[in-house]
N, C-alpha and C positions, 0 to 999 in steps of 0.2 A: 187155583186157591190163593197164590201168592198175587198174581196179576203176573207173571212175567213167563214165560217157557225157559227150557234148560238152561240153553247156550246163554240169553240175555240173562238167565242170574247167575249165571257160571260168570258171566265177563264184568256183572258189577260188584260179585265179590271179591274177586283178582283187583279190581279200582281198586274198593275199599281197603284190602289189605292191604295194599300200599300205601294209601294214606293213611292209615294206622300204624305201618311201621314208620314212615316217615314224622308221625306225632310221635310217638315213643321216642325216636329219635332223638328230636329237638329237646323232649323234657328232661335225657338224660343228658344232652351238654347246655343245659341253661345256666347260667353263672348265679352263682350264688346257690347253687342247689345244696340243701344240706343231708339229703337221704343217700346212701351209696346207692350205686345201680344194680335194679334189680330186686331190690328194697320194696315196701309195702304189701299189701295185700294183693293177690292172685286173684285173677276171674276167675268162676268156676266156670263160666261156659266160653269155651271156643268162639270165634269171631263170627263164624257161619252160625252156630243158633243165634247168634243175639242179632244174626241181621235178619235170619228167620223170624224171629219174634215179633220185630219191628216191623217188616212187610203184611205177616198176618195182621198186627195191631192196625196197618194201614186201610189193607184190604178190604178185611172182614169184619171190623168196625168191634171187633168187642172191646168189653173193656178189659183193663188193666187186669181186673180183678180174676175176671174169668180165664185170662191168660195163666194167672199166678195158680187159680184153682186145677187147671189142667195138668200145668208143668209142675206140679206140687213144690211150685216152691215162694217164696215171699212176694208181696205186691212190692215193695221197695225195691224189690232185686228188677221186675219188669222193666217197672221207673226207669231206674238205672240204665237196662241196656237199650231201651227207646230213645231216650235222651240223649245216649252214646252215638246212637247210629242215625238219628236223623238228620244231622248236620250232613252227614258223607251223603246218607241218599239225595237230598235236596243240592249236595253238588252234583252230582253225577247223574240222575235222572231227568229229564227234559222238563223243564218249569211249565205252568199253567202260559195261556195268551196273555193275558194280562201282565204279568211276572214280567216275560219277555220283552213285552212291548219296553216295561217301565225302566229294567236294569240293562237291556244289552242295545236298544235300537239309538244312533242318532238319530240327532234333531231331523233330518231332510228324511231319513227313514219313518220315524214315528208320524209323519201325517202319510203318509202312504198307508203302514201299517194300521192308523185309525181309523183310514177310510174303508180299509179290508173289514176290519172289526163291525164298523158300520153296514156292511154290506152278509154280516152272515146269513146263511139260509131262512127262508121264510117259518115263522113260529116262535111262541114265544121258547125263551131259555129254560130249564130246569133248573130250579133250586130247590136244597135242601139244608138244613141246618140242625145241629145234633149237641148235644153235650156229654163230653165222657168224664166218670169219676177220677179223680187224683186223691192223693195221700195226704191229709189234712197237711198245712205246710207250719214249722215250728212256729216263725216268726207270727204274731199275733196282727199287725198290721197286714203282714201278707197275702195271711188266710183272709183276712175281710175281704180283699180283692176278687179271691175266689168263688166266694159260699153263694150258694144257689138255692136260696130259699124256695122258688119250685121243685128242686129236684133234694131239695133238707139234705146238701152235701156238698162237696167242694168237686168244682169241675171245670174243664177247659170248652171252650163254647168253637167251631169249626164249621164252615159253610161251604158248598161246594157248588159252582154252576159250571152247566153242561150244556152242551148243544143240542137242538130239540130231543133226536133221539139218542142221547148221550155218547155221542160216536168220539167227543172230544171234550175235553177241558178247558173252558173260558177263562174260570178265577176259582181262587181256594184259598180259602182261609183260615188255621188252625191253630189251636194254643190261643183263641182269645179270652182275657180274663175281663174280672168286672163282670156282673149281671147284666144281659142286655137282653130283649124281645128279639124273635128272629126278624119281624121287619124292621127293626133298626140295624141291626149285624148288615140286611138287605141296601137298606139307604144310603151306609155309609158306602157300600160298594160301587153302588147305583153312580157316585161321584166320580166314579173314575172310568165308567164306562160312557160309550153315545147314548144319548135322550132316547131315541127312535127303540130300545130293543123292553120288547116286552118280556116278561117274565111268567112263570107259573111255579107256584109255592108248593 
């Protein structure tokens, strides 16, 4: 349901928790801080729902909304702990091909690795492309970034290609704003991948 068995979400929650204690951390000795420690508002949910929450949100594709309707409690509150935890996962879970290629390979590695890329198994790619609701956003410039006249709502536009028979993850793309066509979300990807790989929509 989540995508991951026991043990692997047992050991990315132990990550997380640590880099969540270690962010708490630093905000209680930041200089100039003027709150005592300790100060503010309290989570109501423990670290382990809100990374549950996040994983289902990833998973299972629904929206925010329906997350909120379940857990009977606010779609802001979702927001929040999605927002909170996907920084941690995208450190800690293994990036797309593409991702990898761009932030971790040198130069003498990156044409090797192109050439890998070039050479995936025969068939076109899987794509898909989706938009999920958000929470109309205050700033009025902002929202206009948003609003999804097809969908008469404010939402984040996300693309996903897989290998023929989805066994891996190519590229992904998530959180884009601005109104855009799935084949142009498509084109612009299309730029950073080889010419030769065909696709199916």
């Amino acid at each position: 349901m989540l995508g991951l068995d026991r043990e692997a979400l047992w050991e990315l929650w132990q990550r997380i928790a640590e880099l969540d204690r270690q962010k708490r951390l630093q905000q209680a000795q930041r200089p100039g801080r003027k709150r005592q420690v300790g100060g503010g508002r309290k989570k109501d949910a423990q670290l382990l729902c809100r990374l549950l929450v996040t994983l289902l949100y990833l998973r299972q594709h629904w929206t925010m909304q329906a997350i909120a309707e379940t857990l009977e409690c606010a779609e802001s509150t979702v927001w929040n702990y999605i927002y909170e935890m996907l920084p941690h996962i995208q450190a800690q879970l293994p990036a797309s091909l593409l991702e990898q290629w761009q932030t971790e390979c040198p130069s003498l590695e990156r044409a090797e690795l192109e050439q890998w890329l070039a050479e995936l198994p025969e068939g076109a790619l899987l794509v898909d492309t989706w938009e999920q609701p958000i929470p109309r956003p205050k700033d009025d410039n902002v929202q206009e970034a948003y609003y999804s006249g097809k969908q008469k709502e404010h939402t984040r536009k996300n693309q996903a290609i897989t290998l023929s028979r989805g066994v891996d993850l190519v590229d992904v793309v998530l959180g884009e704003k601005e109104p855009r066509s799935d084949s142009k979300l498509l084109e612009q990807t299309q730029q950073e991948l080889p010419e030769e790989l065909s696709f199916i929509g």
